[in-house]
VOBA-1610 file (N, C-alpha, C; in pm, whole numbers, padded with zeros to 5 digits, always signed):
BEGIN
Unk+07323+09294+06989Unk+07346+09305+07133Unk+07492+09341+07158Unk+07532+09418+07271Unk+07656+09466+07246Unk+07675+09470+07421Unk+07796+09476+07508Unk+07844+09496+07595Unk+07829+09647+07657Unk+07790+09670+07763Unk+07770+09830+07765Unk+07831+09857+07894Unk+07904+10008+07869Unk+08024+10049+07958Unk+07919+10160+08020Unk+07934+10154+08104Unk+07886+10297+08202Unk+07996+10407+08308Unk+08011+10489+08204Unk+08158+10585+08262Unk+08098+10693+08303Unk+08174+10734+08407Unk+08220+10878+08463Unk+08073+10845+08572Unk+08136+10739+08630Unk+08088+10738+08750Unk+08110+10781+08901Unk+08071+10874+09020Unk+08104+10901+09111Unk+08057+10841+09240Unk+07926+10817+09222Unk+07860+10783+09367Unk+07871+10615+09342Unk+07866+10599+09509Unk+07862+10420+09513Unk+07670+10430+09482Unk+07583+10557+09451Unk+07476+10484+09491Unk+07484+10420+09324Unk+07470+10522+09288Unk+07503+10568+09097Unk+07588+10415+09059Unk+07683+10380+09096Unk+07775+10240+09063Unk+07682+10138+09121Unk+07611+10119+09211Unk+07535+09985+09243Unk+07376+09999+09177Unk+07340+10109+09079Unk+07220+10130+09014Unk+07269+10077+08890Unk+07361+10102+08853Unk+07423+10094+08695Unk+07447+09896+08646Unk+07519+09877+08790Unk+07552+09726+08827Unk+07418+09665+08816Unk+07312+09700+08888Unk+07167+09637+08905Unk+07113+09618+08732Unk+07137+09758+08671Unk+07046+09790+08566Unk+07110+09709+08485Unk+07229+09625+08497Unk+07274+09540+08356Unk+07437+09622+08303Unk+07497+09687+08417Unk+07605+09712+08300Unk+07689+09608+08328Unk+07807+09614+08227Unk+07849+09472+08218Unk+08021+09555+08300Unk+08084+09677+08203Unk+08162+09777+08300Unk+08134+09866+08312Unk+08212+09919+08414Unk+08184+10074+08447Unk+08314+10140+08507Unk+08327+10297+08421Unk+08454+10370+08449Unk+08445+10474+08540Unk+08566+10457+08576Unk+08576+10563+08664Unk+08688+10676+08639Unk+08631+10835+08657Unk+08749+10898+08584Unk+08877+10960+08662Unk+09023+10938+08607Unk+09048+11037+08709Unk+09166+11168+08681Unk+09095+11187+08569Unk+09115+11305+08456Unk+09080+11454+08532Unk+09173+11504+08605Unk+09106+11648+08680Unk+09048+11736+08602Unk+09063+11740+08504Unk+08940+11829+08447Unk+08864+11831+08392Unk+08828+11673+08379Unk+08664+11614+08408Unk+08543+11671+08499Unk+08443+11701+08471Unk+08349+11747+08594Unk+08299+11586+08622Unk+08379+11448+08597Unk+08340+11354+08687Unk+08444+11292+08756Unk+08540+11376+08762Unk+08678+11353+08805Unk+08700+11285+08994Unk+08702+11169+08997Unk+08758+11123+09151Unk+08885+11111+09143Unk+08922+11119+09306Unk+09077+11146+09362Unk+09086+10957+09382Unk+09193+10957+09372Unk+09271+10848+09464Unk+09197+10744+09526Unk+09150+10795+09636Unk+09094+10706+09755Unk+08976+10690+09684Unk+08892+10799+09671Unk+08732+10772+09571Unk+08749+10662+09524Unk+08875+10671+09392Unk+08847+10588+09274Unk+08874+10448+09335Unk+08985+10421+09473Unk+09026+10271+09482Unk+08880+10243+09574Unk+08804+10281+09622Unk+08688+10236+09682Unk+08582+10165+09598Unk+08567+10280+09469Unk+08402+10273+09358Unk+08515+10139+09274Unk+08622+10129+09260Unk+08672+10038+09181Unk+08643+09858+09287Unk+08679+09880+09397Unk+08672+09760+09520Unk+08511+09691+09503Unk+08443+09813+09535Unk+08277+09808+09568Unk+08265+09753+09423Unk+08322+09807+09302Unk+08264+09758+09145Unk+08297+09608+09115Unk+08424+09572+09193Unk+08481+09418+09169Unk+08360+09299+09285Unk+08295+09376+09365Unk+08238+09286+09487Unk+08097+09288+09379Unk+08096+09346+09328Unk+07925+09349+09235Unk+07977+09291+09114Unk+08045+09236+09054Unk+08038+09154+08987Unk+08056+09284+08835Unk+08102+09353+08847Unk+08098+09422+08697Unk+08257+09484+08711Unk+08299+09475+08573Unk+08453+09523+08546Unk+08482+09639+08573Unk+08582+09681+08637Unk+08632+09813+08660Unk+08732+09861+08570Unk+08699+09997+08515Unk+08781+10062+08450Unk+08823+10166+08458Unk+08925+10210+08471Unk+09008+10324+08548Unk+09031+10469+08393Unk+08938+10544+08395Unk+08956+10638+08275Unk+09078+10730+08286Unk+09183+10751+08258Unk+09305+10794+08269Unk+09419+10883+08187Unk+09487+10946+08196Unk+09626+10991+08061Unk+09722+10938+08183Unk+09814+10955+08088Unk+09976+10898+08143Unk+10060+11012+08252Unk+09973+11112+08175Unk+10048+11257+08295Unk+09984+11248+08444Unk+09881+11173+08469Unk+09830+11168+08591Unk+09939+11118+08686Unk+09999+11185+08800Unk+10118+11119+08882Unk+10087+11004+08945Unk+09991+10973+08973Unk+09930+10884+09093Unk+09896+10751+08999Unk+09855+10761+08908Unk+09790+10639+08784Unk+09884+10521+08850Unk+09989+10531+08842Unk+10118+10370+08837Unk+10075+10329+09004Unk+10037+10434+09089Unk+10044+10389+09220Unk+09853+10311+09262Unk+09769+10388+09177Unk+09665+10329+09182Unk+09641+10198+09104Unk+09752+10176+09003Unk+09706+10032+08953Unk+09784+09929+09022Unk+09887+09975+09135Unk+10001+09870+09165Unk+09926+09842+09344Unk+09853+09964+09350Unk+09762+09946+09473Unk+09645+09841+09494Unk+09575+09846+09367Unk+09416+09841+09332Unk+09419+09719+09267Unk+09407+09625+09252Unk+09404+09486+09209Unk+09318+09435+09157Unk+09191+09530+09184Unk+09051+09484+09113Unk+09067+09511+08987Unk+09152+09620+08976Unk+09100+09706+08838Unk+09106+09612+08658Unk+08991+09637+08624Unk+08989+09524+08516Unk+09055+09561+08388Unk+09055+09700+08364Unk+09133+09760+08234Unk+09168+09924+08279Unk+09270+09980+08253Unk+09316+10146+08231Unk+09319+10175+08063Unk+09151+10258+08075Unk+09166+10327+07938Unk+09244+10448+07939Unk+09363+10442+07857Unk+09421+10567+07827Unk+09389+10679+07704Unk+09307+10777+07773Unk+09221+10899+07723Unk+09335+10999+07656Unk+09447+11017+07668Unk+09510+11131+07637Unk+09549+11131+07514Unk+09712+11217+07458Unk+09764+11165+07373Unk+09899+11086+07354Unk+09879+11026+07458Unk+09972+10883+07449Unk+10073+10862+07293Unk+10175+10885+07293Unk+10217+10835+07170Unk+10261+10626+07176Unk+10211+10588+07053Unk+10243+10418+07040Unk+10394+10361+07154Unk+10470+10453+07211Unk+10556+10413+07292Unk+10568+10401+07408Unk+10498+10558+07469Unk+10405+10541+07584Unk+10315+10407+07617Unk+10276+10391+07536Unk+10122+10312+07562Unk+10192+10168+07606Unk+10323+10138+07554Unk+10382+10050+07526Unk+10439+10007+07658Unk+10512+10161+07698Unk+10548+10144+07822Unk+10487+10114+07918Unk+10376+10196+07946Unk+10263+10129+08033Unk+10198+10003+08029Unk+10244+09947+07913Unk+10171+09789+07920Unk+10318+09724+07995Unk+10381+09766+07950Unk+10489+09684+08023Unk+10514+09710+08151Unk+10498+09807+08161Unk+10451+09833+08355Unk+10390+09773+08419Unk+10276+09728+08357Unk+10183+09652+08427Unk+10120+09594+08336Unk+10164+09471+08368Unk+10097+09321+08254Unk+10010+09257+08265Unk+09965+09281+08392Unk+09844+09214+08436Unk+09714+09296+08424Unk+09737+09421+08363Unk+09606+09489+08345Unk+09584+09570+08223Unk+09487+09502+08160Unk+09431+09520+08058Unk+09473+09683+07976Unk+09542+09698+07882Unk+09542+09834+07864Unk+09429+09887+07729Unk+09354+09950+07759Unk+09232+10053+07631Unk+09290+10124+07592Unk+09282+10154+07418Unk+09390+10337+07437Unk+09293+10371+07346Unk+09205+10516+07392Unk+09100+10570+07320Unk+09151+10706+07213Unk+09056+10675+07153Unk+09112+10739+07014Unk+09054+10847+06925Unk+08981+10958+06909Unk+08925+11043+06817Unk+08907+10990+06710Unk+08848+11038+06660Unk+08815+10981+06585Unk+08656+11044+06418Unk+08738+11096+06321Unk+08617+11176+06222Unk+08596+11114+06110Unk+08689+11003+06044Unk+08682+10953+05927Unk+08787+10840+05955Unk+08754+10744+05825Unk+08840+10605+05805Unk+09010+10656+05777Unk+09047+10757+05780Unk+09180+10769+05792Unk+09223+10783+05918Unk+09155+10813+05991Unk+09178+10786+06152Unk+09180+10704+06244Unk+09142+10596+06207Unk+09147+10472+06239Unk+09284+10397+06196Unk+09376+10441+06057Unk+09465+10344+06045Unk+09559+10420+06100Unk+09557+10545+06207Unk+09649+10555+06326Unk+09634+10440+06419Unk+09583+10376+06459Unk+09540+10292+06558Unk+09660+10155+06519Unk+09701+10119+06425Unk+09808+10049+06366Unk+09912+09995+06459Unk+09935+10159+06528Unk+10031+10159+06558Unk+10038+10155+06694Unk+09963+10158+06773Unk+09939+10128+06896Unk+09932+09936+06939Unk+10029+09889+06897Unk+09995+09752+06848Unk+10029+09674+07049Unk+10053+09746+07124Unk+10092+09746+07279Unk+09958+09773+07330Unk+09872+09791+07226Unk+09686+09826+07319Unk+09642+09660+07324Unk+09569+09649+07420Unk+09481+09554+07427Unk+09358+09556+07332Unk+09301+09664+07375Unk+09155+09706+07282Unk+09181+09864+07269Unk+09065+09858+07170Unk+09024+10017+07173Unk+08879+10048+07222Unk+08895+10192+07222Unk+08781+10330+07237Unk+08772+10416+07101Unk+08670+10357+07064Unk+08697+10511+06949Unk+08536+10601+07026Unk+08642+10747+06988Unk+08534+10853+07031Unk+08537+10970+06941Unk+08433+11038+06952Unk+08448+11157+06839Unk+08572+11261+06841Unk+08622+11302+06812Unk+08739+11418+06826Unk+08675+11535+06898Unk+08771+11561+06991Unk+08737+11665+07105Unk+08699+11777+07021Unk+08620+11886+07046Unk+08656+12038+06977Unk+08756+12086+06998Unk+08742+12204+06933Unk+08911+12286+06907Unk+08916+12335+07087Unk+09009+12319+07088Unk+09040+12422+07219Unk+09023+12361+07378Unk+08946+12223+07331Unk+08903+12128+07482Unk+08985+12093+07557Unk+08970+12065+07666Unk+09091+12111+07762Unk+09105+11938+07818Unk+09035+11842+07749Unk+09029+11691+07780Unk+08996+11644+07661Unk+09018+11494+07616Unk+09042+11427+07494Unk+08869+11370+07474Unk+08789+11374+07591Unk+08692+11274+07615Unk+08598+11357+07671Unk+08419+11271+07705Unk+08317+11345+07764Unk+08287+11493+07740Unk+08273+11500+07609Unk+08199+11580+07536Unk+08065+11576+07466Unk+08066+11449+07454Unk+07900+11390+07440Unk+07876+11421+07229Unk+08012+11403+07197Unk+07993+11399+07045Unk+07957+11328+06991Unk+07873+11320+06842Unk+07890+11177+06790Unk+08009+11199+06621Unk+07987+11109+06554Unk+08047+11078+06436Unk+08014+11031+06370Unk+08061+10973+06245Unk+08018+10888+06139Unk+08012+10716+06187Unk+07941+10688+06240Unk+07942+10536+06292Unk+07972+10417+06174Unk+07908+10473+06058Unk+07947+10367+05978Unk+08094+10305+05955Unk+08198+10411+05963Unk+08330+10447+05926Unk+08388+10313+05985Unk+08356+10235+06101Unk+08383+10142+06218Unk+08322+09979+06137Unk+08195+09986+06029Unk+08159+09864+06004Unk+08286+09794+05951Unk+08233+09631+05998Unk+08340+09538+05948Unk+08528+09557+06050Unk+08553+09664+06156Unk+08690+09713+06200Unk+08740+09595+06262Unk+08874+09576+06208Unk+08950+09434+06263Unk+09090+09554+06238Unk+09126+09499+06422Unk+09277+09579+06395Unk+09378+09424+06508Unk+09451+09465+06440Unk+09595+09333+06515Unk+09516+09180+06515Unk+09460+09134+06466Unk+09361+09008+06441Unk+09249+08976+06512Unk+09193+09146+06561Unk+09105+09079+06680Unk+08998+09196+06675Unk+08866+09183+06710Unk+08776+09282+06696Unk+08731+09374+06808Unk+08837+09325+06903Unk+08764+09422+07038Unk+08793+09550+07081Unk+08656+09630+07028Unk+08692+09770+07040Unk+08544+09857+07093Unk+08559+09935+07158Unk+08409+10008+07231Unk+08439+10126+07110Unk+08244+10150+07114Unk+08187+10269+07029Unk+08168+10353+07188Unk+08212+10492+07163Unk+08197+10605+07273Unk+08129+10752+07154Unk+08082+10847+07223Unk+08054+10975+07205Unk+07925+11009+07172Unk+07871+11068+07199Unk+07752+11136+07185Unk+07632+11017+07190Unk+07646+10897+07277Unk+07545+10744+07271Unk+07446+10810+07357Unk+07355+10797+07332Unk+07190+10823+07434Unk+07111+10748+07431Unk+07008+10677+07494Unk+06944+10584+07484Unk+06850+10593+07324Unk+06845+10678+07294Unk+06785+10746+07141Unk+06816+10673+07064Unk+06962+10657+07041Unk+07068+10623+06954Unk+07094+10530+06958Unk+07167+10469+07035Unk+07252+10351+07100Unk+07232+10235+06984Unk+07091+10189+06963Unk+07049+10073+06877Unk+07078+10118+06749Unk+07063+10256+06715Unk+07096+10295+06567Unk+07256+10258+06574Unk+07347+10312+06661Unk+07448+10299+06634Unk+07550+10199+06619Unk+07492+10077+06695Unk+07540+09961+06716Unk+07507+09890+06600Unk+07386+09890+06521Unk+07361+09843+06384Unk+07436+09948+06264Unk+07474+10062+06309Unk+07598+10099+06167Unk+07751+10112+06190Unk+07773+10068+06339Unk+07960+10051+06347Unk+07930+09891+06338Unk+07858+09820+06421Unk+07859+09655+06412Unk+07924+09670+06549Unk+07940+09765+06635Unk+08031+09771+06797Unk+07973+09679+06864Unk+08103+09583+06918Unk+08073+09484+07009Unk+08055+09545+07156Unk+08082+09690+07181Unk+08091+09754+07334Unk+08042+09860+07293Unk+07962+09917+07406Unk+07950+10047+07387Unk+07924+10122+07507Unk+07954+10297+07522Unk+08052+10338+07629Unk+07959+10461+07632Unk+07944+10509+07748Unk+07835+10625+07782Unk+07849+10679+07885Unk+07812+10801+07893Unk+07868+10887+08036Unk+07751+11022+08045Unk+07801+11115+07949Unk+07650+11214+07935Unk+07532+11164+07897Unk+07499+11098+07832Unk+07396+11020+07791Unk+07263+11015+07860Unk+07385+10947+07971Unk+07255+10897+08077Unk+07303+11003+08228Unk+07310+11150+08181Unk+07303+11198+08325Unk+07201+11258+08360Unk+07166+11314+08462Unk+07121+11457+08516Unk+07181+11563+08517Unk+07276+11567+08501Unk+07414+11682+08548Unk+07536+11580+08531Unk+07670+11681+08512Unk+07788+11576+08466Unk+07785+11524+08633Unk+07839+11413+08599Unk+07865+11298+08727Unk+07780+11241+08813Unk+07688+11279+08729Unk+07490+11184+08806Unk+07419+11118+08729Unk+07432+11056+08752Unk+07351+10965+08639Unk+07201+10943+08700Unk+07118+10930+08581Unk+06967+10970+08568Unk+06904+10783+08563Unk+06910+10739+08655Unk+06839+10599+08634Unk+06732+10552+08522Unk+06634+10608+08527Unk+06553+10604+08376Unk+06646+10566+08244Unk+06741+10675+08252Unk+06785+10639+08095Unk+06930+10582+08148Unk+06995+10521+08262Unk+07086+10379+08190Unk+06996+10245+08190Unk+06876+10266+08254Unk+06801+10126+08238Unk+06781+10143+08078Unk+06752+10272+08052Unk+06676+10250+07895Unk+06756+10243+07807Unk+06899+10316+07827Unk+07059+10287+07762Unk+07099+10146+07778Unk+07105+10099+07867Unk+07144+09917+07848Unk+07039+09820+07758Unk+06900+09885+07798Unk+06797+09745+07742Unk+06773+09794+07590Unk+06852+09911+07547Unk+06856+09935+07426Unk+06961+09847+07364Unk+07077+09868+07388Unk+07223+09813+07362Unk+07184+09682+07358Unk+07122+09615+07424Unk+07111+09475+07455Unk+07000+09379+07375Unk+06903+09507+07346Unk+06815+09444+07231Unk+06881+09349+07093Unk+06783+09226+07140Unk+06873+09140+06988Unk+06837+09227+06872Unk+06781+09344+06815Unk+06753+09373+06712Unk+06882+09458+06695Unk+06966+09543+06831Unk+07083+09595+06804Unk+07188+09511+06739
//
């Protein structure tokens, strides 16, 4: 059984279906060249409405976004800022020290076990994201709907602590396979369960969560 993230959310209807169906968080992106990309006001609303329903808000993000420092010093709900970009270990650092009171994620590519002992060094993260490595030429780090070698993740303990989300290419198909070969205590979905980028298809996050959640995962 594993914790399940429901990202690249836009509509409040889409955020109070996801909330109903069992997610535990749910992200919101605000990566402009995301096709699930919300502005400002969007995101401090679906983040407000996400804290009154009882499920964690997570703000999907890079550091170049201008507005990021003003939406987390605004927004009070917000439960964690995953940082999607390429953040170097000092950055990440800085931003935790910016703001201490909110949880920092720093997500990570990810193709083999040598890629993971980059993560070392990010020792200013709260948790991680590991996700598949973008393709050549992608114009965003994330929501490409890849997968990877899941096993590569069994047994992962980084800074004395195990909390880290499985992301990329998860579908309700999968989800249970994958959670039994990383051992992921979270797991993070966005294409998976759409209709089109930034709609999500109700059928499959009900069938994406009660997968994840199966004791056999």
């Amino acid at each position: 059984m594993a914790s399940v993230k429901i990202c690249g959310i836009t509509s409040e209807s889409d955020l109070e279906m996801a909330v109903e169906a069992g997610a535990d968080m749910v992200g919101f992106v605000i990566v402009e060249t995301s096709p699930r990309f919300v502005d400002f006001e969007h995101a401090q609303a679906l983040i407000r409405r996400a804290a009154e329903l009882g499920a964690e808000p997570w703000v999907v993000a890079t550091m170049a976004i201008p507005w990021l420092d003003r939406l987390v010093d605004e927004t009070g709900e917000i439960g964690a800022v995953q940082l999607h970009g390429k953040e170097s270990p000092g950055r990440v650092a800085e931003f935790a020290r910016k703001h201490p009171l909110v949880p920092v994620i720093k997500a990570m590519g990810v193709s083999s076990k040598r890629d993971l002992a980059d993560a070392e060094a990010f020792d200013a993260a709260d948790a991680f994201l590991f996700d598949a490595k973008p393709p050549a030429g992608a114009d965003r780090e994330g929501g490409h709907g890849r997968t990877f070698d899941w096993s590569i993740l069994k047994g992962f303990r980084i800074h004395d602590h195990e909390d880290w989300t499985l992301s990329g290419g998860l579908t309700p198909e999968n989800v249970a396979e994958a959670i039994a070969k990383s051992g992921a205590p979270a797991v993070d979905v966005s294409s998976g369960v759409e209709k089109s980028p930034g709609v999500k298809d109700p059928a499959k996050v009900r069938a994406f969560i009660a997968a994840a959640k199966a004791d056999e995962a």
